[in-house]
VOGU-3710 file (C-alpha; in Angstrom, 3 decimals, decimal comma):
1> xxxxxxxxxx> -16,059/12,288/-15,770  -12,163/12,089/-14,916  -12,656/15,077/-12,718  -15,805/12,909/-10,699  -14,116/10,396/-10,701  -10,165/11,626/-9,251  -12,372/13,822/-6,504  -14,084/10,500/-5,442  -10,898/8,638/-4,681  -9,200/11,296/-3,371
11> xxxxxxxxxx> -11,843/11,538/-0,822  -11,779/7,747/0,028  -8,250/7,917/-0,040  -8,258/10,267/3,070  -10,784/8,608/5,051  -9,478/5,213/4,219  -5,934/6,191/4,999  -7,368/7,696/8,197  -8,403/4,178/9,258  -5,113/2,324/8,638
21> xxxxxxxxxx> -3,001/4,870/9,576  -4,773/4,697/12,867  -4,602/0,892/13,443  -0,698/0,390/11,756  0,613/2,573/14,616  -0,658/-0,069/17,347  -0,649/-2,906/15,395  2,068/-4,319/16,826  1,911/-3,526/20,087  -1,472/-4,750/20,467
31> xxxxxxxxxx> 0,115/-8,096/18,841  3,211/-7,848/21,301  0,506/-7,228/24,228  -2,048/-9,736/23,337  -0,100/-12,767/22,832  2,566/-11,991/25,405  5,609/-12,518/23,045  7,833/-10,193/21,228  8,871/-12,228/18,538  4,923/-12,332/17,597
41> xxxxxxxxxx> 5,027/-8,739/17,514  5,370/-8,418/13,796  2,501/-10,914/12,796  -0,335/-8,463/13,182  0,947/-6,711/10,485  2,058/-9,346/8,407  -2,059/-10,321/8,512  -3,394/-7,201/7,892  -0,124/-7,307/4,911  -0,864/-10,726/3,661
51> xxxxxxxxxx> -4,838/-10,311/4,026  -4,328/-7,381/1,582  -2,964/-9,461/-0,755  -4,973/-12,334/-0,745  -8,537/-9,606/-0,594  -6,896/-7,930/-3,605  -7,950/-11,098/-5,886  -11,024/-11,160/-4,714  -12,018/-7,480/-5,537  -9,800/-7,757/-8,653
61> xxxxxxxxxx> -12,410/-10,486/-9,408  -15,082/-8,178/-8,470  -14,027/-5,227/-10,496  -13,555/-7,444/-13,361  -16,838/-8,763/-13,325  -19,042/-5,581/-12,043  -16,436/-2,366/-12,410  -14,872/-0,437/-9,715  -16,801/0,621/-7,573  -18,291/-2,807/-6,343
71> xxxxxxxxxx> -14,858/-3,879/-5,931  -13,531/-1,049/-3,871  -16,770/-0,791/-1,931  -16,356/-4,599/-0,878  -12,702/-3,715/0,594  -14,104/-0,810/2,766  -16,616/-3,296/4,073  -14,440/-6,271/4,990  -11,742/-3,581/6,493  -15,020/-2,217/9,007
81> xxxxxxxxxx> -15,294/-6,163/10,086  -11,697/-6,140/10,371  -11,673/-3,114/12,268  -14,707/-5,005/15,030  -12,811/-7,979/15,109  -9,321/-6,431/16,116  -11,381/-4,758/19,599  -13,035/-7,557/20,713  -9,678/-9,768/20,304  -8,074/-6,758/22,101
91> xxxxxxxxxx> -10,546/-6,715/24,857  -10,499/-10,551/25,117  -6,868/-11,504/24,647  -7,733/-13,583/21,832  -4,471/-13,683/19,664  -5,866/-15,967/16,802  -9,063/-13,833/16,417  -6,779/-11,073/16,543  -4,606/-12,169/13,494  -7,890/-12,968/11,947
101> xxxxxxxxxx> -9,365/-8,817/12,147  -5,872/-7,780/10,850  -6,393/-9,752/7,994  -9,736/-8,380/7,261  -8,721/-4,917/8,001  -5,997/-5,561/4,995  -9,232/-5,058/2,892  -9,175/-1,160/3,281  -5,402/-1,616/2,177  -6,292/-3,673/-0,553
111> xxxxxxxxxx> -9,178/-1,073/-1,517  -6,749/2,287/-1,453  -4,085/0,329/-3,147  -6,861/-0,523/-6,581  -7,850/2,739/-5,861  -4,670/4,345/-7,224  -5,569/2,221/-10,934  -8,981/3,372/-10,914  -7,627/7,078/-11,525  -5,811/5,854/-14,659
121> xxxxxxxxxx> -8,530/4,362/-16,094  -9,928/6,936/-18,175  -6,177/8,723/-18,580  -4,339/9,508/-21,577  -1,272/8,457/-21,778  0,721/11,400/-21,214  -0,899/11,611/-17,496  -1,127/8,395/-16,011  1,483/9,473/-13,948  0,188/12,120/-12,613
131> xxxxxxxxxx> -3,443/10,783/-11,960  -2,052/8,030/-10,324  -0,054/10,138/-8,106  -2,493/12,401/-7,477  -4,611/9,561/-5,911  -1,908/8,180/-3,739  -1,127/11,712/-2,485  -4,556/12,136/-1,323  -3,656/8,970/1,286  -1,010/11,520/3,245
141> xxxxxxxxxx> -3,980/13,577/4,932  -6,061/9,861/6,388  -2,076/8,368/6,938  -0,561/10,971/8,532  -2,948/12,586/10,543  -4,179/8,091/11,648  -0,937/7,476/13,775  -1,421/10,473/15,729  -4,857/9,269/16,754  -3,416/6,676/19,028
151> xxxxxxxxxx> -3,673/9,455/22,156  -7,241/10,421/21,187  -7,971/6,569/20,756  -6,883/5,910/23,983  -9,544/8,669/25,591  -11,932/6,880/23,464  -11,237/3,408/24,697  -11,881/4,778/28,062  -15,153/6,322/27,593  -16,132/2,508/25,870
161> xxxxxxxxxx> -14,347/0,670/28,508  -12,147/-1,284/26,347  -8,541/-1,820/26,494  -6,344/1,732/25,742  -4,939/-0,266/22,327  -8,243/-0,768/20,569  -9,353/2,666/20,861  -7,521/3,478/17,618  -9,604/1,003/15,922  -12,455/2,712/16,960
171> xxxxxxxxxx> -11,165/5,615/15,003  -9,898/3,301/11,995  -13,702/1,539/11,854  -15,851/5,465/11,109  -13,051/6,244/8,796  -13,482/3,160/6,745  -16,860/3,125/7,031  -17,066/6,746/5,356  -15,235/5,745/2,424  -17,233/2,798/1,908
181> xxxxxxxxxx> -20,193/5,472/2,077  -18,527/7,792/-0,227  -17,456/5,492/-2,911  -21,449/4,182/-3,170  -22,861/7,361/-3,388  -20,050/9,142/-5,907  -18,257/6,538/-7,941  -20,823/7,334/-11,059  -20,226/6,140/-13,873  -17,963/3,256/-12,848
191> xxxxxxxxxx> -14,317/4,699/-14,601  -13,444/0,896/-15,760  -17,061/0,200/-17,588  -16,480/3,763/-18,816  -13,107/2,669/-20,540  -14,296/-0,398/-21,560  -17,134/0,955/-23,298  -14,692/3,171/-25,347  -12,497/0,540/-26,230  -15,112/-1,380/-27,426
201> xxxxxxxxxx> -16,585/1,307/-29,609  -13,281/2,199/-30,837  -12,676/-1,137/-32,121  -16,059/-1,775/-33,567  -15,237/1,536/-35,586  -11,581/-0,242/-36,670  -13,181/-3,730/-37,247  -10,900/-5,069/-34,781  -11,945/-8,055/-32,846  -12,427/-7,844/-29,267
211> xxxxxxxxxx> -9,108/-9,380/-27,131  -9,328/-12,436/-25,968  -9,474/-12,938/-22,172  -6,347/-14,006/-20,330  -5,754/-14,472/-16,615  -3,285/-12,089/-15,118  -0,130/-14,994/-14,560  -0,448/-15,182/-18,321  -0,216/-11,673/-18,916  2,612/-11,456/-16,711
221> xxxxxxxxxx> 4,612/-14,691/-17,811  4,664/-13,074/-21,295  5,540/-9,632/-20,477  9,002/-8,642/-19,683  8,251/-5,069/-18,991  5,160/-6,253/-16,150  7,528/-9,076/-15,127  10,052/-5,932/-14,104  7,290/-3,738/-12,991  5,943/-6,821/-10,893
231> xxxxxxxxxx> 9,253/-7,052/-9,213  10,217/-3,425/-8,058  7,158/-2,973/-6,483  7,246/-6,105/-4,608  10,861/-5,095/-3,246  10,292/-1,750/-2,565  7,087/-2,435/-0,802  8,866/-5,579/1,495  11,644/-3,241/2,480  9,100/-0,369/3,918
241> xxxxxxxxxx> 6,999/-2,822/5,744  9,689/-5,001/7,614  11,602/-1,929/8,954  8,331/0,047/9,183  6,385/-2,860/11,507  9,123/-3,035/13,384  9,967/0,432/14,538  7,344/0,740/17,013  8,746/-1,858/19,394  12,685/-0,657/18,625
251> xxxxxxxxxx> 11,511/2,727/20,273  9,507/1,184/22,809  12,461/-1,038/24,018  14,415/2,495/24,779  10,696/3,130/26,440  9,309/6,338/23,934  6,001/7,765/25,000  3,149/6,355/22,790  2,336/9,838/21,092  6,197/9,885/20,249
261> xxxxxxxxxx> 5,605/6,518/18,168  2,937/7,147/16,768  4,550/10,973/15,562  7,510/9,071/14,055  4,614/7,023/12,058  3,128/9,962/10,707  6,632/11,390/9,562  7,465/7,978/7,762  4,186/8,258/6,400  4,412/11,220/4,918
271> xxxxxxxxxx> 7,500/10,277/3,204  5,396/8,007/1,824  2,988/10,088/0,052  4,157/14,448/0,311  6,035/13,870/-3,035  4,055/11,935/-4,971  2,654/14,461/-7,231  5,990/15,383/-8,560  7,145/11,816/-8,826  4,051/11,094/-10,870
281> xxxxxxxxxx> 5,422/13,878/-13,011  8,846/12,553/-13,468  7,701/9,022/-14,158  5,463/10,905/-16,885  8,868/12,841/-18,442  11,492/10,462/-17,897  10,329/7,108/-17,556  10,547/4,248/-14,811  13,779/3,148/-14,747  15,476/6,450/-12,831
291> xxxxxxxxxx> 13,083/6,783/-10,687  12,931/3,134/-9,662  16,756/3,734/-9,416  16,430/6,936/-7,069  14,201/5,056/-5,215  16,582/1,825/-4,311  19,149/4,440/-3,334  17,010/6,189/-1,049  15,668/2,644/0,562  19,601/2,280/0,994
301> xxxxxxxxxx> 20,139/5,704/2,903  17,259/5,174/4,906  18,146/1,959/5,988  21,510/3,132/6,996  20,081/5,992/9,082  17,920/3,956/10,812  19,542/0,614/10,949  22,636/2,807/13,351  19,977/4,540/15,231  19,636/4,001/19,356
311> xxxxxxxxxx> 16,563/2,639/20,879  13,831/5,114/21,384  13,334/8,204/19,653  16,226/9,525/17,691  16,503/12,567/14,695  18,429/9,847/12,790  15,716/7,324/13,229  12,685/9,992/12,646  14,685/10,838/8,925  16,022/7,545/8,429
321> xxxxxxxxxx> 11,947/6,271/8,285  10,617/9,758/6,269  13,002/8,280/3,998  12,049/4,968/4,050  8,931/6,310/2,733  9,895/8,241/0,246  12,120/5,524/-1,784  8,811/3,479/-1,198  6,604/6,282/-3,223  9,303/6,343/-6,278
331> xxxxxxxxxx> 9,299/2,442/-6,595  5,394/2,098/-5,990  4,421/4,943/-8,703  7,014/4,358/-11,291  6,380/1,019/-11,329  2,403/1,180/-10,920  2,322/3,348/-13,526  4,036/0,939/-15,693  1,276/-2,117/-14,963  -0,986/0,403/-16,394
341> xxxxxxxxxx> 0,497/1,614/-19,203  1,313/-2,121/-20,465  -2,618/-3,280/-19,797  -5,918/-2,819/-21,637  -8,951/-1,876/-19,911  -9,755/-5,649/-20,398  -6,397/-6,952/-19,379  -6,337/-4,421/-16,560  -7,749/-5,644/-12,970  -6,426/-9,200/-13,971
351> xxxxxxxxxx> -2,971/-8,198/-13,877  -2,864/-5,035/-11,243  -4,524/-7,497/-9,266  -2,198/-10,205/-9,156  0,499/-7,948/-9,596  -0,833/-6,481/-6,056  -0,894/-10,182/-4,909  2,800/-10,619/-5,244  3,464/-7,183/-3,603  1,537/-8,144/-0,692
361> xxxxxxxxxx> 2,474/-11,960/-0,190  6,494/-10,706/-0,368  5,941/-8,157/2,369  3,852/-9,985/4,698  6,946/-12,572/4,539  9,280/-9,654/5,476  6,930/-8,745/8,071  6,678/-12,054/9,691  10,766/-12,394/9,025  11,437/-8,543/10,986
371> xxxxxxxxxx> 9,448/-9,671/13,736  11,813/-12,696/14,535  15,270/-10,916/13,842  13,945/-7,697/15,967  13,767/-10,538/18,433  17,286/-12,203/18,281  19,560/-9,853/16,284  17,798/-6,805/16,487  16,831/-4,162/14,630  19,739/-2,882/13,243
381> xxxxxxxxxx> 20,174/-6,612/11,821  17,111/-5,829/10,346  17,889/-2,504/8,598  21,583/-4,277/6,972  18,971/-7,497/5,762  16,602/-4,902/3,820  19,359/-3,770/2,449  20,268/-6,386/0,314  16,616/-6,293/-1,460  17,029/-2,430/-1,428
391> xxxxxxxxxx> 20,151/-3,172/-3,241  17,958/-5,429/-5,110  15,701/-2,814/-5,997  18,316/-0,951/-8,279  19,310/-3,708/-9,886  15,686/-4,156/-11,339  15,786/-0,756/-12,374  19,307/-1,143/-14,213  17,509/-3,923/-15,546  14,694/-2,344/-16,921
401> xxxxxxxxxx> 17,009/-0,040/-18,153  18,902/-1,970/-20,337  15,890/-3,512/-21,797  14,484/-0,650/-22,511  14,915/3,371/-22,635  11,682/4,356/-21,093  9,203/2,087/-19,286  6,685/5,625/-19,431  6,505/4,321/-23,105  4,940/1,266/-22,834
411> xxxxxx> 1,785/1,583/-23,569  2,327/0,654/-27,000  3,209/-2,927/-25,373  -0,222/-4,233/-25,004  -1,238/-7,660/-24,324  -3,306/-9,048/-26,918
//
């Protein structure tokens, strides 16, 4: 059933990441194009960011209710109305209605993101890690592969008629709507009613009562390790969007080809997600705290590399954003891993969802924030600001540190 169930969302994990990988690459020129202004350039993503965020709640809700799969199913589908939305506001110059489809095309986000629980929940212990990471690998074929779409989109656009920018939504909308298709038909059993099921046997066996319910702020307020967890992925996750939404117009102020872009997308990208198998692993043997740690350093290099970098397309710039994406995939699976490992299957959409909510409302703020200083002090003011939460980043890891040994252990802190 674990096998089913990893195959299934490694296969919406490629198709899904196919369709935001194809729209983030555009995203904010499309913004910068509709609306005229630079400084709104960032706010496209900061939707699609913050409509992530807010959709995570509701398919939290969802799963919690009905399982996984009519949770994650629900994302696809509001990302394929996202995805219709963003072309006609590109074809009509409609900025509002264009903030609007980026929002809704945050539910695909919001969908891969749950999907990277939904491996762990029939896991043991000793491999949460590494079906989690396993999961958010699978996103580095759709990611990767999406940016470099934005050529092919534009051919499309032209045999539709619509403006060269939308074509790569085109593209986005068939990926998404093939994971929603997938996830339907495959996603059998559902891996949370599965685990609940168990748990609820297991207990009946032990004459335990069943847990009382709890919403996911009170799980959090009275969890120090979550609390921690909670916070490292919201940092590391700001940092890689503001410098990440950003990039596109730094390179196309020193005038880059489109296809150039959209290749240094695909290489920050893969930062993102190439190693996660083998972080998975690490978090598994050693615990969250050094890798939370090795990832604030490597937000910190990157930032330097591309924070000095010229506009336009650069080596330093090209590594400085692979590595961007790499401290993103330690701080995202060590700490993921943790909100797992420190939740029941009762206790668990409650809290990865609002735990997801606080990721996604602290980016879309740094993505609205990059999108302003790109436009006054630039964007190497914007690579020396990230740095301070990147810096901030491995202080929460000392933190969690000192408070305790190994965050891999806590699974025997469960919320009761």
């Amino acid at each position: 059933m674990q096998h089913n169930t990893l195959s299934t969302l490694v296969s919406t994990q490629i198709l899904g990441g196919l369709g935001v990988g194809a729209a983030i690459s555009v995203n904010a020129l499309l913004a910068k194009s509709v609306s005229g202004r630079e400084d709104f350039a960032g706010l496209a993503q900061t939707s699609a960011v913050l409509g992530a965020a807010v959709i995570t709640m509701l398919l939290a809700s969802v799963m919690d209710r009905r399982g996984r799969r009519p949770g994650l199913t629900l994302g696809y589908a509001i990302g394929v109305m996202g995805a219709a939305l963003s072309i006609i506001a590109g074809s009509t110059g409609a900025f509002p209605m264009l903030l609007i489809g980026a929002a809704l095309l945050g539910g695909t986000t919001a969908a891969n993101n749950q999907s990277r629980y939904a491996a762990t929940d029939l896991s043991s212990p000793d491999r949460r890690g590494r079906d989690l990471s396993t999961v958010v690998w699978a996103t580095t074929v759709g990611s990767v592969l999406g940016p470099n779409l934005s050529g092919p989109g534009k051919v499309v656009a032209g045999w539709l008629g619509i403006p060269p920018l939308t074509g790569a939504y085109v593209i986005a909308g068939v990926g998404i709507i093939a994971a929603m298709v997938v996830m339907t038909v495959r996603l059998r059993p559902d891996p949370l009613l599965l685990a609940r099921s168990e748990a609820a046997a297991t207990r009946t066996g032990s004459g335990e009562p069943d847990p009382r319910r709890q919403s996911g702020w009170a799980i959090l307020r009275g969890n120090r390790l979550l609390q921690l967890a909670a916070a490292g992925l919201a940092l590391s996750h700001a940092v890689m969007v503001a410098v990440m939404v950003m990039t596109p117009v730094h390179m196309d102020h020193g005038h880059a080809d489109l296809e150039v872009i959209g290749l240094v997308i695909s290489i920050h990208i893969l930062g993102m997600y190439v190693f996660s198998p083998l972080v998975g692993r690490a978090v598994d043997r050693w615990g969250s705290p050094p890798i939370l740690g090795l990832g604030g350093v490597t937000l910190l290099v990157a930032l330097a590399l591309a924070g000095t970098s010229q506009a336009g397309s650069s080596i330093p710039l090209g590594v400085g954003l692979f590595l961007l994406g790499v401290g993103w995939s330690f701080g995202t699976i060590a700490c993921s891993t943790l909100v797992t490992a420190a939740s029941t299957p009762q206790t668990r959409p409650a809290i990865q969802g609002v735990t997801d909510l606080l990721t996604g409302v602290t980016a879309a703020v740094g993505g609205a924030v990059a999108g302003v200083v790109v436009g006054g002090p630039g964007y190497g003011a914007l690579n020396a600001i990230s740095a301070v939460f990147a810096a901030a980043v491995l202080a929460t890891a000392m933190a969690a540190a000192r408070h305790t040994g190994d965050l891999a252990r806590a699974a025997h802190v469960v919320d009761r």
